[in-house]
N, C-alpha and C positions, 0 to 999 in steps of 0.2 A: 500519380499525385502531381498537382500543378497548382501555378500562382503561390510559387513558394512565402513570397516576402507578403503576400497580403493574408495568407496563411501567420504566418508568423506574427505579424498584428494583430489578427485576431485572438491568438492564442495569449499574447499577451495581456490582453487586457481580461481573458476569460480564465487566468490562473494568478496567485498571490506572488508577486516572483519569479524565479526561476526562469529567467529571460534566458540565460546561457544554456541552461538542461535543456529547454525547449527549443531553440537552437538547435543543438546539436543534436535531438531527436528527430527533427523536422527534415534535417540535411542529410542521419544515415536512412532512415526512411525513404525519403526524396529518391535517393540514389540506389535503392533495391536491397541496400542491405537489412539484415536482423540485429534486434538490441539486448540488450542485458540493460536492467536499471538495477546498479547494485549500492541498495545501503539501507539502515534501519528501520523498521515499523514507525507509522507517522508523516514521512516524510515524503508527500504526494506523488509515489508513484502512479498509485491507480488513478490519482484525481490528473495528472497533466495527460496521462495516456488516454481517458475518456476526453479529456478537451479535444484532444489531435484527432480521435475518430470521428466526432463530432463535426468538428471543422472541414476537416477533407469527405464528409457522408459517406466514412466506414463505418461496416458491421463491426461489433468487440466480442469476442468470444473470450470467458472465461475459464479458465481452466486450473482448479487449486491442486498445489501440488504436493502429493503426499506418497506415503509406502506403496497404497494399495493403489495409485495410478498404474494396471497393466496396460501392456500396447492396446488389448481388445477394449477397455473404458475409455481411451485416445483416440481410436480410428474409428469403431464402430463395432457391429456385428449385424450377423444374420438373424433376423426375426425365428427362432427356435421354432417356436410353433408352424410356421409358411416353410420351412424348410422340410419340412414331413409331406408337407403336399405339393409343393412346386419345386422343389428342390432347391439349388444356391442361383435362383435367379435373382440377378442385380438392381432387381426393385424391389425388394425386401432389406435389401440392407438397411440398417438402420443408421446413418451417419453418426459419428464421435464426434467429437469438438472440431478435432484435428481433421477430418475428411470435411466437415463442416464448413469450417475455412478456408480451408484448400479451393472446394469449387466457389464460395463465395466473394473469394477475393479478399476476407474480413481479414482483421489485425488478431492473431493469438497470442492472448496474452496468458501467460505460463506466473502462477505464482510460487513460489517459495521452490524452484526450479533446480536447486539442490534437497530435497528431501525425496525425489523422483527417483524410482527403482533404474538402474542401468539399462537391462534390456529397453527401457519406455526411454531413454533417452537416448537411446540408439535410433530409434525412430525419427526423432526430431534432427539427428546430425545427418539423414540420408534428404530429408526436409531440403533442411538448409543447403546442402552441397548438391541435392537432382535440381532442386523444383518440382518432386515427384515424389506421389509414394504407391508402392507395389503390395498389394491386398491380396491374397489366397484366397482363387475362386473369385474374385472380385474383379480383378486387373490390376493396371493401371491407374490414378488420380492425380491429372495433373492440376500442377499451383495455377491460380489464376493468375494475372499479373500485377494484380494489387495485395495479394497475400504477402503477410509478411509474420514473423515470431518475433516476438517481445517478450520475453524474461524477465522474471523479479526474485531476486535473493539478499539476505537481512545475512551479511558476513562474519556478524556477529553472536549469533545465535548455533551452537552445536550439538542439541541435543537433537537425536532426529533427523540430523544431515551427513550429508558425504561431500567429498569434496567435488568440485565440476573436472571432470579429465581437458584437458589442452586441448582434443577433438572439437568441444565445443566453444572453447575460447576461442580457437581458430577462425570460427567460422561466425563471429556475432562479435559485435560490436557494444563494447563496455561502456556504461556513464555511469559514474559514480552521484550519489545524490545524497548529499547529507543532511544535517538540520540545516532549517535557516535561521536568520539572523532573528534577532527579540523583536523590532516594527514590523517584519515580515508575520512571525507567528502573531502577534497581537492584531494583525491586520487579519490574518483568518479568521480567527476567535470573532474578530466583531465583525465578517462576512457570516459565520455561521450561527452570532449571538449576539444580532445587533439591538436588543434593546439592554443587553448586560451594563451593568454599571464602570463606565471607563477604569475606576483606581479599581474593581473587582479584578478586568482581563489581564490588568497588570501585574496584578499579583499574583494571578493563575499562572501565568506568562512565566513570570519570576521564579516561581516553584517550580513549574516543570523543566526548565534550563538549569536549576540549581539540582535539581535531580540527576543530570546525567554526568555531572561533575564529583557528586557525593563517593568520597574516598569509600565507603561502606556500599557504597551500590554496584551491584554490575552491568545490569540494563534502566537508566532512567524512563522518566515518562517521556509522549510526545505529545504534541500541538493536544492530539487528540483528548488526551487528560485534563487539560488546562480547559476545552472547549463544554467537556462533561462537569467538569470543576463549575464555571463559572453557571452552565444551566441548572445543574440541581443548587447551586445557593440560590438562585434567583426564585425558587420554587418553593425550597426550605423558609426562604426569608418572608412569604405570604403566609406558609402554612402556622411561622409563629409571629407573626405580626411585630419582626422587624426588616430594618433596613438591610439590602445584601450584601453592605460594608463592614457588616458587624463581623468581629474577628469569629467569634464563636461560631458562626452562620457559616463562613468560609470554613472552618476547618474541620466542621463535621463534612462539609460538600468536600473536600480535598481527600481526607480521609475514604472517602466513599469513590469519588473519583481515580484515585489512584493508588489506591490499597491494592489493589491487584496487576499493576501495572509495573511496582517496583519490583526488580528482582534482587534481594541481597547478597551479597558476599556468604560465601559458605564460613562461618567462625568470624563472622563479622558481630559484636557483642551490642550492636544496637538490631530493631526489628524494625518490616516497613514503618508501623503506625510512631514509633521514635522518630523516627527519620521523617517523616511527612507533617509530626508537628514540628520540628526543627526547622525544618523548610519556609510552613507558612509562616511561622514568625521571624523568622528574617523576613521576608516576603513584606509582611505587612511594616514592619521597620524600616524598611527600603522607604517608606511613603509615609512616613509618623505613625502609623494605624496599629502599633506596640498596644498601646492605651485603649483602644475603643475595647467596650465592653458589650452586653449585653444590652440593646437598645441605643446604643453609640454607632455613630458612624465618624 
């Protein structure tokens, strides 16, 4: 990787924010090491890490990560059937993600990198620590020298997870990545919803930052809700022939947008759909829009 700082320009201006995250991606990168982006659903990991591969004309290989990732879904295997007639020769392998990258030089990127079975993350810390990984009947596979691992885990989330052992904190380099600020996320919203009605993104905006505060909630919504929020009002508001300021318009699309996105408090005496009208009407209070009715904007 090279022409850091013109790199760095450019990623600025091709991500909403996140000048410092992308910094300090750019620079452990730069310098050969592997990352952890660690923090909640929403908050651009996979969008700044496709900019970076982007930028520097890396491959991105995806990899989600779950129970049933074994090392053999990781690395590859032998074509079954060619194995009966040729035996375990090394042109039949079929690459994995992970051998995939390897010879490609590409960025892996590892999602939800605690909910990954132990043995398969054993894999990845002989990765990190060779530059090499050792295949049965295979060989050998060395890293290219543009390979690199990139991890992603939501610290928040424990249903389905284990904790990461020190092995691999050792060996990777942490960035934490939280929400951003309200002109930031209102600045996505109208990258990804630019004909939305400005006091609409605001209120979407408004709602979903007040959701991850809500004493009754345990996981708020993200950017992402507020950008589904304001597109299906905008849809609703055609299909009934009003304006998509209208409160009603918004909180059936809010409802729909983030009904499934709030997670509640166990013996919390409100429900998501209590909580998400609660929300948009503050929301719309924030801006006078209490009063707008049906065909009011």
């Amino acid at each position: 990787m090279a022409n850091v700082s013109a790199a760095v320009d450019e990623l600025r201006s091709a991500v909403v924010g996140r000048a410092r995250e992308v910094e300090l991606i750019v620079a452990a990168l730069d310098t050969g090491r592997h990352v952890l982006l660690e923090g909640p659903p929403g908050t651009g990991k996979s969008t700044v890490l496709r900019a970076v591969a982007g930028v520097y004309g890396l491959g991105l290989v995806f990899v989600e990560g779950n129970a049933e990732l074994t090392p053999a879904r990781l690395t590859g295997v032998f074509d079954p059937a060619q194995v009966i007639s040729q035996g375990y020769d090394p042109a039949i392998f079929v690459d994995g993600p992970l051998v995939d990258a390897l010879r490609r030089g590409a960025l892996l990127y590892v999602e939800e990198i605690n909910r990954i079975p132990e043995e398969t993350l054993n894999l990845l810390i002989t990765v990190m620590s060779e530059g090499e990984l050792h295949i049965p009947r295979l060989g050998r596979v060395a890293a290219d020298a543009r390979f690199r691992l990139v991890a992603a885990m939501n610290p928040f989330d424990a249903v389905g997870t284990a904790r990461i052992s020190s092995a691999i904190y050792d060996r990777i380099c942490r960035i934490a990545m939280g929400y951003q600020p309200e002109d930031e996320e209102c600045a996505i919203v109208v990258r990804e919803a630019p004909d939305a009605a400005p006091v609409l993104t605001a209120r979407a905006v408004r709602a979903v930052r007040a959701s991850r505060v809500h004493p009754d909630v345990r996981i708020g919504a993200s950017v992402r809700g507020a950008i589904d929020l304001v597109l299906i009002a905008g849809r609703l508001a055609e299909l009934r022939g009003l304006p998509p300021t209208d409160v009603e318009v918004g909180l059936d699309a809010a409802l729909t947008a983030l009904g499934g996105r709030i997670r509640v408090h166990e013996g919390a005496d409100s429900d998501p759909e209590d909580i998400i009208r609660a929300l948009w009407a503050a929301a719309c209070r924030d801006d006078g829009g209490a009063e707008d009715g049906p065909g009011k904007a």
